[in-house]
C-alpha positions as CSV (number, residue, x, y, z in Angstrom):
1,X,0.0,0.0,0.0
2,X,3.0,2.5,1.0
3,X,4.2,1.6,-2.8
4,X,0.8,2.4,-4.0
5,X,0.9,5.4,-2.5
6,X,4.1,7.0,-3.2
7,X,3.3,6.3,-6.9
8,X,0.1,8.5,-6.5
9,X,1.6,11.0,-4.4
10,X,4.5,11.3,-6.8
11,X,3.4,11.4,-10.1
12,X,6.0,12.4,-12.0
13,X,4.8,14.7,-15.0
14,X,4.3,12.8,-18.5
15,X,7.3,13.1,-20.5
16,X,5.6,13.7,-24.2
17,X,6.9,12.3,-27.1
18,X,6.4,11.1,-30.8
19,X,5.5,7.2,-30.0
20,X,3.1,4.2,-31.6
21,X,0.3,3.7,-29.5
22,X,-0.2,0.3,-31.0
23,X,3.3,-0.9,-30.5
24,X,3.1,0.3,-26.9
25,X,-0.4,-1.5,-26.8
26,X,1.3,-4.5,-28.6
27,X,4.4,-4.8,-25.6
28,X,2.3,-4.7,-22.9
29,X,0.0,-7.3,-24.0
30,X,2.8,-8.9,-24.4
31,X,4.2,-9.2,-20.8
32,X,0.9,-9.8,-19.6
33,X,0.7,-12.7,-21.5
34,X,3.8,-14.0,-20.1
35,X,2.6,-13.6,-16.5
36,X,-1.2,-14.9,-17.2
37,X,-0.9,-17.9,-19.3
38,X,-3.8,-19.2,-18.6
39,X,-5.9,-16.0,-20.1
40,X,-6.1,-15.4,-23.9
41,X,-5.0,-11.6,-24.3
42,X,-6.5,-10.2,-27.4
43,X,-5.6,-6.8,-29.7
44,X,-7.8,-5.0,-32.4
45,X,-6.0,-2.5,-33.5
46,X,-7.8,0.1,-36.2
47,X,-4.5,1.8,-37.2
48,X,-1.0,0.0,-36.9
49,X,0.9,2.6,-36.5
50,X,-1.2,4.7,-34.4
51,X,1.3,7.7,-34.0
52,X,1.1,10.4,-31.0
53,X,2.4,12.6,-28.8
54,X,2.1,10.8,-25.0
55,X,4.5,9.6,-22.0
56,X,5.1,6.1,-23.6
57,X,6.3,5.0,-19.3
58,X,3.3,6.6,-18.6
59,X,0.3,4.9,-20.6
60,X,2.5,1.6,-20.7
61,X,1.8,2.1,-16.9
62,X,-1.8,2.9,-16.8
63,X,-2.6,0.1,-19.3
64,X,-1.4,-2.4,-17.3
65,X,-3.1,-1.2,-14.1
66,X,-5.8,-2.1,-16.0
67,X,-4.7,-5.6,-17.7
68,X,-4.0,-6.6,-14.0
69,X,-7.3,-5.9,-12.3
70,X,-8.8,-7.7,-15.7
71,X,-6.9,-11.0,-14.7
72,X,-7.8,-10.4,-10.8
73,X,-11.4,-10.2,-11.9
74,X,-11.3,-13.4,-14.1
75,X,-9.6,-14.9,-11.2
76,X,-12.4,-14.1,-8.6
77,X,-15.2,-15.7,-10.9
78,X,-16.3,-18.8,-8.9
79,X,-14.6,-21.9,-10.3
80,X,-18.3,-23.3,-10.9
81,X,-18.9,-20.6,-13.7
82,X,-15.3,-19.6,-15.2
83,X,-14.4,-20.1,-18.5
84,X,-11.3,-19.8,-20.4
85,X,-10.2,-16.0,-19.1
86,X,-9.9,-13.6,-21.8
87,X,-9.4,-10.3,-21.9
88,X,-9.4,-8.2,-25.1
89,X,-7.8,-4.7,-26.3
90,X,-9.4,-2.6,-28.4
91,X,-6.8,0.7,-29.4
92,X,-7.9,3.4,-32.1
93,X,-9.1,7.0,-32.9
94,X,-12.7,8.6,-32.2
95,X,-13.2,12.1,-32.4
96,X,-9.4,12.7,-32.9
97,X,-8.9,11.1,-29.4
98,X,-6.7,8.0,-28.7
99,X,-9.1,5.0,-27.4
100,X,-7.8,2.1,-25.4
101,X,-10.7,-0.3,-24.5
102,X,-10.3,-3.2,-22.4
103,X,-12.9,-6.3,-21.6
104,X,-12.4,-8.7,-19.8
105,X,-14.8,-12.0,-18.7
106,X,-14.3,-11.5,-15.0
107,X,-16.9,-10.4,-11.8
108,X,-17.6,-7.0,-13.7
109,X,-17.6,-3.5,-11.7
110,X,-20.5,-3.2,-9.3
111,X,-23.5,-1.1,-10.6
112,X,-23.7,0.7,-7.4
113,X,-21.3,3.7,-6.9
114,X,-19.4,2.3,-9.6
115,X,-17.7,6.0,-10.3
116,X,-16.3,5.9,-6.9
117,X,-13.7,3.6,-7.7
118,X,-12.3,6.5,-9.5
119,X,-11.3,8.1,-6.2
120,X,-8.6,7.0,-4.0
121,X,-8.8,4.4,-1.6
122,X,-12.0,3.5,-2.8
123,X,-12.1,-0.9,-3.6
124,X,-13.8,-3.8,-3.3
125,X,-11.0,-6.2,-3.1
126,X,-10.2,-7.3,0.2
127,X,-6.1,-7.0,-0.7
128,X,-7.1,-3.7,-2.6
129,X,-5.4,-0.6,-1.8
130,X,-7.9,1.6,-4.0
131,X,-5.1,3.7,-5.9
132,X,-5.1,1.9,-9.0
133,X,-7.4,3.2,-11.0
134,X,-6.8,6.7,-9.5
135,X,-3.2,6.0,-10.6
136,X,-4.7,5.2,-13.9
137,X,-7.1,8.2,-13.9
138,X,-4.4,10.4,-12.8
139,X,-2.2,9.6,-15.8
140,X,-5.0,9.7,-18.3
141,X,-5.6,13.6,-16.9
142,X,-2.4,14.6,-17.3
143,X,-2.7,13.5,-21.1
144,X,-5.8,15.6,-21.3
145,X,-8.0,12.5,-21.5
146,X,-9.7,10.0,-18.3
147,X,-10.8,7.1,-17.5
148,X,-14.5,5.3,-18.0
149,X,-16.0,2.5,-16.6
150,X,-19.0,0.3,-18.2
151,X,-20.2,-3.3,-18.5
152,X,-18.8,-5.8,-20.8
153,X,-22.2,-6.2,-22.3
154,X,-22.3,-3.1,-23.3
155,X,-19.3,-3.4,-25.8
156,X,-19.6,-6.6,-26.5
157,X,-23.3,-8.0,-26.9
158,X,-23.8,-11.3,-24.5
159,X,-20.0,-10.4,-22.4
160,X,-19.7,-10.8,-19.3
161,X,-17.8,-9.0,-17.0
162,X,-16.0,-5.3,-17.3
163,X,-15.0,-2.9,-19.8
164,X,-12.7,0.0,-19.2
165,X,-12.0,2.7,-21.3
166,X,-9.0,4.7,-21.1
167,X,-9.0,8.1,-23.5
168,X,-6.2,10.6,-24.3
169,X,-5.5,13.0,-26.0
170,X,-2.8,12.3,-29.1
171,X,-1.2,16.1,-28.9
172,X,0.1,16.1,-32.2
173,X,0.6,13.2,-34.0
174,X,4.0,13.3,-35.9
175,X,5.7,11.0,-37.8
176,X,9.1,10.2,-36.5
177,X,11.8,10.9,-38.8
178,X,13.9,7.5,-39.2
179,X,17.5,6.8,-40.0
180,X,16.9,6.3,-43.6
181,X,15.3,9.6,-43.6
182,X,17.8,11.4,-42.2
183,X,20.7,10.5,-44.1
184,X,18.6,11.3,-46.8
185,X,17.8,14.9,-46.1
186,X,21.7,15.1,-45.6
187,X,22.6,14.1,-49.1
């Protein structure tokens, strides 16, 4: 909880620059994979690359958060009425904004006071320290975006569990200028 906590208290202040969301979106999956085996992790991806401006550390961070408490969720389904976890990433543009949506099959988010999770502290995990998501939320601000929280179903017709939403804002999306590129400007 201290951990949690010092992370919160010490945000450090995004870092912005030229990076692929969907390569960021792709290495996190990635090592989530690794240390869930036993849950399919799934990415649709409506532009590959998906360039912007954002703290790479940052959302890599946040998304994760997220990816974690999807696993935890699957986990706490009773035995008698799992299925094969997955948990699936959606990442692209709407309304000029960077998108990452993530569903998972787990428990869901409860309907009551469901916002509150939001704050700090707030959880209904018994282990939970309740700054997770207002880690999460917290980053997402500071890239002029947030956090929302909805039903699976909703997304996804006949889901079960949660889907989370994460939304920023891409700043300016630039393409990075590449080796190639450069010693070809200096010809």
């Amino acid at each position: 909880m201290v951990d949690e906590f010092s992370k919160f208290a010490r945000m450090p202040k995004p870092v912005m620059t030229s990076e692929d969301v969907a390569d960021t979106v792709r290495q996190v999956a990635f090592l989530m994979r690794v240390g869930n085996a036993d849950i399919d992790i799934d990415i649709e991806l409506t532009e590959d690359p998906m360039l912007a401006r954002f703290d790479r550390r940052l959302i890599s961070q946040a998304l994760t958060n997220i990816i974690k408490n999807a696993a935890e969720a699957i986990a706490a389904v009773p035995q008698a009425d799992r299925q094969r976890g997955r948990i699936r990433i959606f990442a692209a543009r709407e309304d000029k904004d960077v998108v990452i949506d993530i569903v998972d099959n787990g428990i869901g988010l409860p309907q009551e006071n469901r916002n509150r999770l939001l704050e700090p502290y707030v959880t209904t995990r018994e282990k939970g320290t309740g700054l997770g998501l207002a880690i999460v939320g917290r980053i997402l601000e500071e890239h002029g975006g947030g956090i929302e929280l909805y039903d699976a179903v909703d997304k996804i017709p006949g889901a079960r569990g949660a889907w989370v939403r994460m939304r920023f804002k891409p700043e300016a999306t630039t393409v990075p200028v590449t080796e190639p590129a450069l010693q070809k400007a200096a010809r």
